[in-house]
Each structure stands twice: as C-alpha cells, then as structure tokens.
C-alpha positions in Angstrom: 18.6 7.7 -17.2 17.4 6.4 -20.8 17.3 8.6 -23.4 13.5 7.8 -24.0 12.4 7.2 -20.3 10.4 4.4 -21.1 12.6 1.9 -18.5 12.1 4.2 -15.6 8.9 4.9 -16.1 8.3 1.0 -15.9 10.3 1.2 -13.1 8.2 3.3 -11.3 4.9 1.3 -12.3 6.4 -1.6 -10.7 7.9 -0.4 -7.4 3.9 1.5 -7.0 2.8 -2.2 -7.9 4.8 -3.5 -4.7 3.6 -0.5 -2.6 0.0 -1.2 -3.5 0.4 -5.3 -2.3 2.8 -3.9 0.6 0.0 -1.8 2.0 -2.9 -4.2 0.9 -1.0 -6.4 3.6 -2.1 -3.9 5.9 -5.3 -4.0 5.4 -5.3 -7.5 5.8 -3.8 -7.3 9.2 -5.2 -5.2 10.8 -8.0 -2.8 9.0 -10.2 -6.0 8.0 -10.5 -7.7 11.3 -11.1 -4.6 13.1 -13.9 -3.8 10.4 -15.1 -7.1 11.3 -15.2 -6.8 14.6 -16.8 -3.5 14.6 -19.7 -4.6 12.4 -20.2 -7.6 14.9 -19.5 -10.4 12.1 -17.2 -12.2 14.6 -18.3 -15.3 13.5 -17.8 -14.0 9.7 -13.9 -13.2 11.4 -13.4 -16.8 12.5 -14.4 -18.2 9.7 -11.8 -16.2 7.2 -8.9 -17.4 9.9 -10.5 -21.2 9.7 -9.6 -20.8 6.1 -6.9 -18.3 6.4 -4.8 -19.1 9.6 -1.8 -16.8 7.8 -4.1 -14.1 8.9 -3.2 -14.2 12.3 0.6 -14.6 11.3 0.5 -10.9 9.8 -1.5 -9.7 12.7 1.5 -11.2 15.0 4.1 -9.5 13.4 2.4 -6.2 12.0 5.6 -4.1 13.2 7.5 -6.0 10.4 5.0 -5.5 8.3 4.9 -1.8 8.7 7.9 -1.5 8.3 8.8 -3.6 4.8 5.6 -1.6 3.6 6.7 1.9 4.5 10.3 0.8 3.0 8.4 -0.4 0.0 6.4 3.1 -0.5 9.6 5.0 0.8 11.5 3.1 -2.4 8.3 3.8 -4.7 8.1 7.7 -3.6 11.3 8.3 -3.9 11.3 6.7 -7.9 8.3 8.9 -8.5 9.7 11.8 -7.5 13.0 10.9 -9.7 11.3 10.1 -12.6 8.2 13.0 -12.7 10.5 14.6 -15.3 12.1 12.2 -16.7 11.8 12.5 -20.9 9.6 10.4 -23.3 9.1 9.6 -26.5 9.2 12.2 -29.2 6.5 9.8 -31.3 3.1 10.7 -30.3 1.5 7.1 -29.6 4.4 6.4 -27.1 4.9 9.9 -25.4 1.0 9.5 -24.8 2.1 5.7 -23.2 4.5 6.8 -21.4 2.5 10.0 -20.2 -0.6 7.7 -19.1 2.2 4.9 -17.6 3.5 7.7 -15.7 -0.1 8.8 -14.4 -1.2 5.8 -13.2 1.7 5.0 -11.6 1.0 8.3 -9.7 -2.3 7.4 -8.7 -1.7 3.6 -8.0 1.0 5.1 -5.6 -1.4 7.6 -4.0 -3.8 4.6 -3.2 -1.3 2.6 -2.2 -0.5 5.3 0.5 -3.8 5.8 1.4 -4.5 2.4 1.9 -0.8 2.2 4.0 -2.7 5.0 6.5 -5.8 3.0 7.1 -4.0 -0.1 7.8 -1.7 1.9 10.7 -4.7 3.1 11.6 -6.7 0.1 12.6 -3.2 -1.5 13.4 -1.8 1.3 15.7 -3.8 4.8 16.5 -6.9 2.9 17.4 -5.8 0.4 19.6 -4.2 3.1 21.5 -7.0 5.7 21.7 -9.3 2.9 22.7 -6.9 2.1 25.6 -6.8 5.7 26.8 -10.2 6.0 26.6 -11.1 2.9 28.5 -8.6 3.5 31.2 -9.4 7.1 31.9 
C-alpha cells in the first residue's frame, strides 16, 4: 500500500471499469434480445444480429460469460473493499480527487453489479420460470 493511496485508488477505478464492460456483456447477451422479444420488435432483433452476428456468439456461450464477469466483479469487490480505507493525500485538492476517485469507483461498481443481476436474469431465472410455468 502507497503512502498517499492514489495508485490503489486508480486501481480500483479500473478493475470497476472492467466490471462495468464485463456485465454490459451481459446485457448484450441476454437482457437485450429478451427485451426485444418481449416488446415484439423481432424484426428490430434480426436486424441488430444481421449487423451484429457476434451477438449470437455471446448468447452461445453465456456460461463463460457469466463466469469471466462474476470473476471480474469478484476481483473489483474484493479491491474495493481493500482499498475503502486506504489513506490520501494530506493536500486538500488531491484528498478531494482521491475522495471523489474513490466514490465513483463505488458507484460505477454498484451499477456494474446491478447491471451483472439483470443480465443473469434474462440469461438464467427467466428462462427457467418460463419453462416451469409452461410445463406445469
């Protein structure tokens, strides 16, 4: 740990910065077609795989997915929770940087996780409930 905690609070902004595009990858997977479907824009559905075909590669292999995005955010929680006291600055202007660095890594992480829980949602719970309700 640095004397001033300005390198792990980078740190920290960083690793919430790959948890954020982790669990965007989600979303992309699995939360956006569903949407899609749901709202009856089908066509609007084919048309972003036309142009997209990658699409369909995430939604083939969402386990994988899931699982280097939960990694990801397991690797960004567990910095966040290291670093929450970590010292800054005794100047003013970059205690309130690091302070506010610190902060939004926070909340960038808290979306991130959010966004992780819809994405497993759409990917995983729904599926399944859909199944049990259609076969009961």
């Amino acid at each position: 740990m640095s004397a001033d905690g300005i390198p792990e609070s980078r740190a920290s902004l960083w690793t919430s910065v790959l948890s954020l595009f982790a669990s965007s990858s989600t979303l992309v997977c699995c939360a956006l077609p569903a949407l899609l479907v749901a709202l009856g824009a089908g066509a609007a559905l084919s048309s972003l795989i036309a142009v997209f075909p990658q699409v369909v590669w995430l939604s083939e292999h969402k386990v994988g997915l899931f699982v280097f995005a939960a990694l990801a955010m397991a690797g960004s929680g567990a910095l966040q929770w290291r670093n929450r006291t970590a010292p800054c600055p005794t100047d003013p202007t970059l205690r309130d940087a690091c302070l506010r660095t610190r902060k939004t890594s926070l909340r960038l992480y808290a979306f991130s996780l959010a966004v992780y829980l819809l994405g497993g949602w759409f990917a995983f719970v729904q599926p399944w409930l859909a199944g049990s309700f259609s076969d009961g």
